[in-house]
N, C-alpha and C positions, 0 to 999 in steps of 0.2 A: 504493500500500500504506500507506504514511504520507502526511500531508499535512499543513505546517504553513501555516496564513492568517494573517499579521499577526499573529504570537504575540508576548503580551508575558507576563516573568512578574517579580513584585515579591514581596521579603520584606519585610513590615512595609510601610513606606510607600519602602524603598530598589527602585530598578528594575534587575533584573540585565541584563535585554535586553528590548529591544521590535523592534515590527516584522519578525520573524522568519518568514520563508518558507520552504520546502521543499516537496520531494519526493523520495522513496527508492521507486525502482519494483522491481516484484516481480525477483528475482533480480540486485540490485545490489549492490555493496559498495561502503559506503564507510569513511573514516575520519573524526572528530571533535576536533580537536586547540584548541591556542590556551592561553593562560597561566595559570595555578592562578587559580582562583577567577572565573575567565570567565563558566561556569555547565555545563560541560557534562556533568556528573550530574546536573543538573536539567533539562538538553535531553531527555538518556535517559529519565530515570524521563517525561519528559510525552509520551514517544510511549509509555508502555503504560498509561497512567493511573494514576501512581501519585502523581501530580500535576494538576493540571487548571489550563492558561494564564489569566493574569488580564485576559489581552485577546487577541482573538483565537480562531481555532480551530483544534483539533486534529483531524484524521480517521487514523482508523485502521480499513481496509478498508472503505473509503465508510462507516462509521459516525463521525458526531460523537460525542468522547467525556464531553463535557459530557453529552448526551442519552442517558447509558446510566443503566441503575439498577442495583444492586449485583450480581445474579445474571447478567444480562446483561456487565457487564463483566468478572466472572471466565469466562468461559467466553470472553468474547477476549484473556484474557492467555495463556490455555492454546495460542493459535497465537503466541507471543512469548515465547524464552528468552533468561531476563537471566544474564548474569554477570557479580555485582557486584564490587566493586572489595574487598571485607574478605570476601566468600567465605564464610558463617558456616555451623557445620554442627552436627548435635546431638553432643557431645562421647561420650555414652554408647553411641550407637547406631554399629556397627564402619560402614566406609567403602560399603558394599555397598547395607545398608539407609537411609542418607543419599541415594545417587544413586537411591534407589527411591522416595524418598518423592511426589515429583508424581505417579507410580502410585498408590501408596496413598492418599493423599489423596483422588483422584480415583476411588477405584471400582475399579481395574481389579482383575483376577485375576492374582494374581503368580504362582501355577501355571505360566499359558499365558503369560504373560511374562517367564520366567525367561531364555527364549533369548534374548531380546532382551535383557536388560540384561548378558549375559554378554557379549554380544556386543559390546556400547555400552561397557564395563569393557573388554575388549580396546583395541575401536578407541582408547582414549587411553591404553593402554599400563599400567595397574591392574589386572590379573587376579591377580598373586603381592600386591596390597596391599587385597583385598577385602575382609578381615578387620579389619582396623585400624583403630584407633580415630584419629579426628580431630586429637588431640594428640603423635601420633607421627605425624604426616603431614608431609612439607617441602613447603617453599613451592610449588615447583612442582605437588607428588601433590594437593595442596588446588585448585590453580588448574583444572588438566584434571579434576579430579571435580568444582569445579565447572561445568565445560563439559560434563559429561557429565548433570550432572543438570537442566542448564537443556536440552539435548537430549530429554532422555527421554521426551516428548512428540509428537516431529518438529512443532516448530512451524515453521511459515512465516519468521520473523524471529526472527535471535539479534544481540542486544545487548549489549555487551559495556564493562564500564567500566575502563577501565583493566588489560586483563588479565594484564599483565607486566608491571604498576607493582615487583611485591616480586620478580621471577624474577633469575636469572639470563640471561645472552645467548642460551647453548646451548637454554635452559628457553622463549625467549621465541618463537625460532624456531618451537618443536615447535608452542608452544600456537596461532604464525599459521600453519603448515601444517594446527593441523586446522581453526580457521575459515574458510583457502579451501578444501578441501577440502568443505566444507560449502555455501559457496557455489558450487560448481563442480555440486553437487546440486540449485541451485535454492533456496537459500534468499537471504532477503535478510539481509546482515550490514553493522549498524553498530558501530565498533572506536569509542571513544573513548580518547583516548592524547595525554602528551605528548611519546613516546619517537618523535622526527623518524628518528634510524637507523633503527627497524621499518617508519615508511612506506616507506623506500626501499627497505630489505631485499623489501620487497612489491612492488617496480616490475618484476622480469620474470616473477612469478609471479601477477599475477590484475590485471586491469584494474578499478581504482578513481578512485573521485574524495577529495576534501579537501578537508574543510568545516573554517572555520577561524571561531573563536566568537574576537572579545576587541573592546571598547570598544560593550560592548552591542548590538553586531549580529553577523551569520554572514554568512559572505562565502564562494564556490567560492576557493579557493587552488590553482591551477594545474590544466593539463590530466589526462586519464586517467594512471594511473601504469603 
């Protein structure tokens, strides 16, 4: 599903990592850890191209993503839901129409998909905060609507940066319960995180592995969880 070949990627002329391999096969989960500044919201954004390796290649669904052209690669980010680490949302528009917008954007008829997002607003626990605007939202209501709207697509692969960097304990639980839960559906999910308790809080509820990014390479760090 992913595929990294000898990935290197450089800011300016500094190298954050090289030589970078992988694979993330369809329906696996992993996690993404290792020490501030390692790189690994630069790992993420280069598996949905929002980035492109300065050596090396990326594939994403046997397509190279160097070799895609602009129309082309939006229509494969559409099977990859990101949830970024600052979460941004349009301030004016109530919480309802935010988690809609990869709809809108994309064409669809909100008519015939109103069940669906009513339903997607349930699943993460937002139905009495549909209304709301952005700035009255806590940290947590912002984190799981943005989970729900990097969803709203049913992409293949949700990536995730840090998504109980700002939660609380209770808060950070809920949000790994519904990413396995998502992978227990078949999706493939990469957690990027420094928070080492949530890996393990994760050890008798889904079987993962643990990629560990620090002194410019990525390395597996222990068996299934």
């Amino acid at each position: 599903m992913i595929e990294f070949e000898n990935v290197a990627y450089s800011y300016g002329g500094d190298k954050l990592f090289s030589d970078v391999s992988l694979r993330l096969s369809p329906g696996s989960f992993h996690f993404l850890t290792g020490p501030s500044g390692a790189g690994k919201t630069t790992l993420i954004r280069l598996c949905y191209g929002a980035l492109l390796p300065t050596g090396g290649q990326v594939r994403l669904f046997d397509c190279e993503m160097g070799e895609l052209d602009r129309d082309q690669l939006a229509l494969m980010r559409r099977r990859v839901g990101v949830v970024h680490q600052d979460c941004r949302f349009i301030d004016h528009l109530p919480l309802l129409d935010n988690i809609a917008l990869p709809l809108t954007v994309s064409g669809f008829d909100m008519t015939q998909e109103r069940a669906n997002l009513d339903e997607l607003i349930s699943w993460v626990g937002l139905s009495e905060r549909a209304g709301a605007l952005p700035p009255e939202l806590s940290g947590g209501e912002r984190q799981r609507a943005a989970l729900a709207r990097a969803v709203i697509l049913s992409p293949d692969m949700i990536l995730a940066d840090e998504p109980t960097g700002n939660v609380d304990w209770e808060m950070s639980q809920r949000l790994l319960h519904l990413l396995i839960e998502l992978n227990r559906m078949g999706k493939t999910v990469l957690v990027a995180t420094h928070d080492l308790a949530l890996i393990r809080a994760a050890k008798s509820q889904v079987q993962a592995r643990v990629l560990r990014i620090s002194n410019r390479e990525l390395h597996l760090a222990g068996a299934d969880l």
